[in-house]
Residue frames as qw, qx, qy, qz and C-alpha x, y, z in Angstrom:
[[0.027, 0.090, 0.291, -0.952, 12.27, -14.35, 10.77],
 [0.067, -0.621, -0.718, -0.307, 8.46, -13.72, 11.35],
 [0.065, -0.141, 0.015, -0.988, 6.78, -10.87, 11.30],
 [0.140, 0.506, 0.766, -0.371, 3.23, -10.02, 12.89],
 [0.214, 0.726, 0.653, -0.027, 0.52, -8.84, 10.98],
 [0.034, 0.994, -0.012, -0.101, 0.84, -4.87, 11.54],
 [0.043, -0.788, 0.347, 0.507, 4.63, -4.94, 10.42],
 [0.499, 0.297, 0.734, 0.352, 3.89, -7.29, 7.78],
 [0.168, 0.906, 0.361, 0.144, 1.44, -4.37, 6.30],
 [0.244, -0.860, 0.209, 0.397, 4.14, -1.84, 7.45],
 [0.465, -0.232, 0.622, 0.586, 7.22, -3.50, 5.22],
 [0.437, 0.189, 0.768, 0.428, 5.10, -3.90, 2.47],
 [0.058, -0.045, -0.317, -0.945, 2.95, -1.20, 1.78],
 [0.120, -0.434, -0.750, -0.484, -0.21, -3.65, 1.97],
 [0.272, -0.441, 0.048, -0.854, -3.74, -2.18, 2.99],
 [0.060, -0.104, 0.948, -0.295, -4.83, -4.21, 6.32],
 [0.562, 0.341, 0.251, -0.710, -8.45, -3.65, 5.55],
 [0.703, 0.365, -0.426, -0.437, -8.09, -5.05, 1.87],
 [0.220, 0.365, -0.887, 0.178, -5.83, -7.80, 3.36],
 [0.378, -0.046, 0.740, -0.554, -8.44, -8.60, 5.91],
 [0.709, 0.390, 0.185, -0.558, -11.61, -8.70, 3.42],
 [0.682, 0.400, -0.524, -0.317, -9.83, -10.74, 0.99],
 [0.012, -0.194, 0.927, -0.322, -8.66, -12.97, 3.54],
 [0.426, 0.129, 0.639, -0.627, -12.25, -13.07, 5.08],
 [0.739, 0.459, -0.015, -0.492, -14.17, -13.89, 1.45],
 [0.849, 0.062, 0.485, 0.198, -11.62, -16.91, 0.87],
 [0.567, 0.814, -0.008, 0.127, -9.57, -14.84, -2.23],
 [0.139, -0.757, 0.577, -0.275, -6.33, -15.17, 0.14],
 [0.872, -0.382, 0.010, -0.304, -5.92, -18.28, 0.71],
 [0.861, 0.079, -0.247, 0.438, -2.54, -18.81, 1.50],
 [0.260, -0.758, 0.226, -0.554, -2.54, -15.97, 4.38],
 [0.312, 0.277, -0.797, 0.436, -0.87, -17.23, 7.14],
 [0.440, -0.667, -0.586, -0.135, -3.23, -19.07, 9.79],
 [0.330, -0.739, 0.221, -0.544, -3.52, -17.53, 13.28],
 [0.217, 0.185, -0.770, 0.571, -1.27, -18.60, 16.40],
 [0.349, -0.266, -0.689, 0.577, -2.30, -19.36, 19.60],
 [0.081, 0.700, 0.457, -0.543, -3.53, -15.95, 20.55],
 [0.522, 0.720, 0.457, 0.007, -4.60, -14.66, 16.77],
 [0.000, 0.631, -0.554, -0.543, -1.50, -13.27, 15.54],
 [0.935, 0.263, 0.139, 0.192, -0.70, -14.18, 12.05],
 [0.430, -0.673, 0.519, 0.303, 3.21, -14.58, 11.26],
 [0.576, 0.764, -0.050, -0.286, 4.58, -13.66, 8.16],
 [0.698, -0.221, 0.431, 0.527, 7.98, -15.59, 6.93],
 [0.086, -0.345, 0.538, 0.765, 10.11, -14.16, 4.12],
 [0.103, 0.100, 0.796, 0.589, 7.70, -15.96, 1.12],
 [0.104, 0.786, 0.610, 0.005, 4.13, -15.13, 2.74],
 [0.167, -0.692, -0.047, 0.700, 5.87, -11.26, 2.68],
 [0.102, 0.192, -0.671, -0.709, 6.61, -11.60, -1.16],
 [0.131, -0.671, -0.693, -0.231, 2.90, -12.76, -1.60],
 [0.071, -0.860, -0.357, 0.359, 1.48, -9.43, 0.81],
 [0.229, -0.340, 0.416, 0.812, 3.96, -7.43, -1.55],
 [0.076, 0.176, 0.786, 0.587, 2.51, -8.68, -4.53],
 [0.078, -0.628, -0.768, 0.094, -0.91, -8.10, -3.24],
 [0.047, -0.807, -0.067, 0.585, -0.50, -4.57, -2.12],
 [0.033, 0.233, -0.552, -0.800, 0.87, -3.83, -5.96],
 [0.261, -0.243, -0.522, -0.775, -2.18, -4.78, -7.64],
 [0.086, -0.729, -0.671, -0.103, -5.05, -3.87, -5.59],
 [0.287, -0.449, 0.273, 0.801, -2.88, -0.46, -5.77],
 [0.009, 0.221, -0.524, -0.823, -3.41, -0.97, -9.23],
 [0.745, 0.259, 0.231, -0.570, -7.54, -1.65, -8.66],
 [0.412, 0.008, -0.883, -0.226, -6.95, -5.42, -9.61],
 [0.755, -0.329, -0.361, -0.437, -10.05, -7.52, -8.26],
 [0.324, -0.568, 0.709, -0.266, -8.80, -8.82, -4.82],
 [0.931, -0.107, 0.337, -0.088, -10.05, -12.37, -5.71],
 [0.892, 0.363, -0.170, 0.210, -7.18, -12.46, -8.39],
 [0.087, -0.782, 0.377, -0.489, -4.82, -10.34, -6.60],
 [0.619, -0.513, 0.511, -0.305, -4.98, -12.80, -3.83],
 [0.972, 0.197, 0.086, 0.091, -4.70, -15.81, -6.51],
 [0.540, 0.746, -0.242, 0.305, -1.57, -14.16, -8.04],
 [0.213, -0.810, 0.405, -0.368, -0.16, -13.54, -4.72],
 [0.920, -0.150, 0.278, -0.231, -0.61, -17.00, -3.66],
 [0.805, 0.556, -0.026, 0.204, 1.32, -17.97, -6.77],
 [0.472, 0.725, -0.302, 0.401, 4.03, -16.38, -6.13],
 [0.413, -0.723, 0.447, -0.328, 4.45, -17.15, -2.83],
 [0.974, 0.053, 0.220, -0.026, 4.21, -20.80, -3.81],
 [0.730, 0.638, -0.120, 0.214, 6.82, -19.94, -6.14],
 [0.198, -0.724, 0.470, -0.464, 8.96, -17.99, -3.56],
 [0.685, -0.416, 0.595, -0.067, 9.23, -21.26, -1.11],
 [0.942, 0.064, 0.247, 0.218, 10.03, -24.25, -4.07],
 [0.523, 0.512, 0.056, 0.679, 12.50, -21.57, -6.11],
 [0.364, -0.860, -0.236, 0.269, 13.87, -19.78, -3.45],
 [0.511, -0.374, 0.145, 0.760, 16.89, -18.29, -5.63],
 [0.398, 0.499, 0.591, 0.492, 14.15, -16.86, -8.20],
 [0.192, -0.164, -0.048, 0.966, 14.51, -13.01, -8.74],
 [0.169, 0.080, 0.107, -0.977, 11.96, -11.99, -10.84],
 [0.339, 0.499, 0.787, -0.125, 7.72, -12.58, -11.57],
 [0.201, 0.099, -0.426, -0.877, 5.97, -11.22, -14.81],
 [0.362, 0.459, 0.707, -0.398, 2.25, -11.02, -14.51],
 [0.118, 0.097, -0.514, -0.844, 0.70, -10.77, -18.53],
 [0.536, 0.505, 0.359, -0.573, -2.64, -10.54, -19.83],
 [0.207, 0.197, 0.799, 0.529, -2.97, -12.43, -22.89],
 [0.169, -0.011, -0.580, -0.797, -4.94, -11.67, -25.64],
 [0.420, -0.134, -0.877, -0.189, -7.79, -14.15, -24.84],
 [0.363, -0.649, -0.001, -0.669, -8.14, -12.29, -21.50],
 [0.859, -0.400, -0.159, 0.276, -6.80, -15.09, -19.38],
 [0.186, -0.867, 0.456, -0.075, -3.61, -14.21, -17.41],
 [0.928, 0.172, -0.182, 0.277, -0.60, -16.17, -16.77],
 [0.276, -0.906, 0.296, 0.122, 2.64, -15.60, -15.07],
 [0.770, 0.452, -0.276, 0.354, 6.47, -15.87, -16.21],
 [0.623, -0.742, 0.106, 0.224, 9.66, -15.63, -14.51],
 [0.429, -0.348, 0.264, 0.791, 12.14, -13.98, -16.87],
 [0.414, 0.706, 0.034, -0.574, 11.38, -10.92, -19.30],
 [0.165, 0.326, -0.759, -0.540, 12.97, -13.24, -22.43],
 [0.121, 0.194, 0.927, -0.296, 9.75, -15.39, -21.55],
 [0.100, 0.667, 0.426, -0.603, 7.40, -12.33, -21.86],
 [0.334, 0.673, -0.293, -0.592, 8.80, -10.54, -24.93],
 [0.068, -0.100, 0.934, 0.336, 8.80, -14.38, -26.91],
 [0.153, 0.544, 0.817, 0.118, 5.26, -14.29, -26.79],
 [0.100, 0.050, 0.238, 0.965, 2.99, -12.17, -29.08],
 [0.319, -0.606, -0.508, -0.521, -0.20, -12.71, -27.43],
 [0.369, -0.501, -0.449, 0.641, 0.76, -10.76, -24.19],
 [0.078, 0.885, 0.192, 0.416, -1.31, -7.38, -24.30],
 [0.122, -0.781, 0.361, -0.495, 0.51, -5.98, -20.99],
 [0.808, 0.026, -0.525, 0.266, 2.76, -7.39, -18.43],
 [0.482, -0.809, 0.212, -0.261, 3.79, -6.60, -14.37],
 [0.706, 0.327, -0.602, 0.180, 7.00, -6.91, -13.29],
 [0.577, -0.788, 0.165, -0.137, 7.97, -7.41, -9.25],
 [0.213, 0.562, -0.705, 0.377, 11.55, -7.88, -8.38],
 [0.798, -0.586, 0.080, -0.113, 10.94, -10.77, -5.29],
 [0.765, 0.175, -0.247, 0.569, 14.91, -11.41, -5.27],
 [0.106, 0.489, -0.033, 0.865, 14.97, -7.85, -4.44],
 [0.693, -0.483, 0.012, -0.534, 12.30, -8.07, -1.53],
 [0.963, -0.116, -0.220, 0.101, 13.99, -11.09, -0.66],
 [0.634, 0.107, -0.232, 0.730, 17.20, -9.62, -0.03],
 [0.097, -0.588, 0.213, -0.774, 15.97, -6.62, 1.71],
 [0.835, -0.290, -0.293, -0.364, 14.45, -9.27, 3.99],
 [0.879, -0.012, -0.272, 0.392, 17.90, -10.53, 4.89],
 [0.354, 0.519, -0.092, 0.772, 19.14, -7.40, 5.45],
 [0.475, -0.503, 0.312, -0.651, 16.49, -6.82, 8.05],
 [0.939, -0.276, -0.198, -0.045, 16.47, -10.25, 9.57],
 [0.883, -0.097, -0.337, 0.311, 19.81, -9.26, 10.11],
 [0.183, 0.502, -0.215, 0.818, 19.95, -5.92, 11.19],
 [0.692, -0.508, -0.150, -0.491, 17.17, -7.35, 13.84],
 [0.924, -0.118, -0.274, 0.238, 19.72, -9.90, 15.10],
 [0.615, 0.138, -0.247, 0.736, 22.46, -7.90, 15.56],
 [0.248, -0.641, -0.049, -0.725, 20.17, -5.20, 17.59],
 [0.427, -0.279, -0.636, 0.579, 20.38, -4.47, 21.27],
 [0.137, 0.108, 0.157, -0.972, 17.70, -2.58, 22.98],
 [0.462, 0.412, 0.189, -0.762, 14.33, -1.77, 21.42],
 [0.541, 0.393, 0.731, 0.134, 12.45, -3.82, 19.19],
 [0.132, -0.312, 0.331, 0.881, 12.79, -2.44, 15.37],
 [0.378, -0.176, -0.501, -0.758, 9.45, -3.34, 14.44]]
């Protein structure tokens, strides 16, 4: 299933404005290109990246990392497509780093503070609408 732009920002929450400027300053760079006539089209993994995004620049992260992180995880989303969850930690040191189970996170003792996102969860609501879109007659549900 692909989604266009405006119900890509609908599902998820993200802001199209922030989405647009981080896109436009190169801090996105695994936004989906533009079609033919300048749609971009979102699949399930670039949606779990615009998720991720909208949560921290929500939480006034910097959109150039925001858009790195997002990236990440979308990357992560297409080669490990049965992975549930993503932990974003601030070390000590002030670098970041990501993990992908909370017995990862709580083994190490230079993590000052950690974000979790369910994408298993986002992933499966995905299916849910990809198939509640199929099995519709009538009006378009987004």
């Amino acid at each position: 299933m692909l989604l266009t732009t405006a119900s890509a920002m609908y599902l998820t929450g993200a802001q199209r404005l922030k989405f647009n400027e981080a896109v436009s300053r190169g801090h996105y760079r695994c936004a989906p290109n533009p079609d033919g006539h300048n749609y971009r089209m979102f699949d399930a993994a670039a949606l779990v990246g615009l998720f991720v995004f909208a949560r921290m620049t929500e939480d006034d992260v910097p959109p150039r990392m925001a858009g790195r992180w997002a990236c990440e995880v979308e990357r992560v989303a297409r080669e490990r497509p049965g992975i549930e969850n993503v932990f974003f930690a601030q070390l000590c040191d002030g670098s970041a780093t990501i993990f992908y189970s909370f017995e990862d996170v709580s083994q190490r003792r230079d993590v000052l503070r950690s974000r979790h996102f369910g994408i298993g969860a986002m992933l499966g609501y995905m299916q849910t609408l990809q198939t509640a879109i199929e099995n519709h007659e009538g009006a378009p549900l987004l």
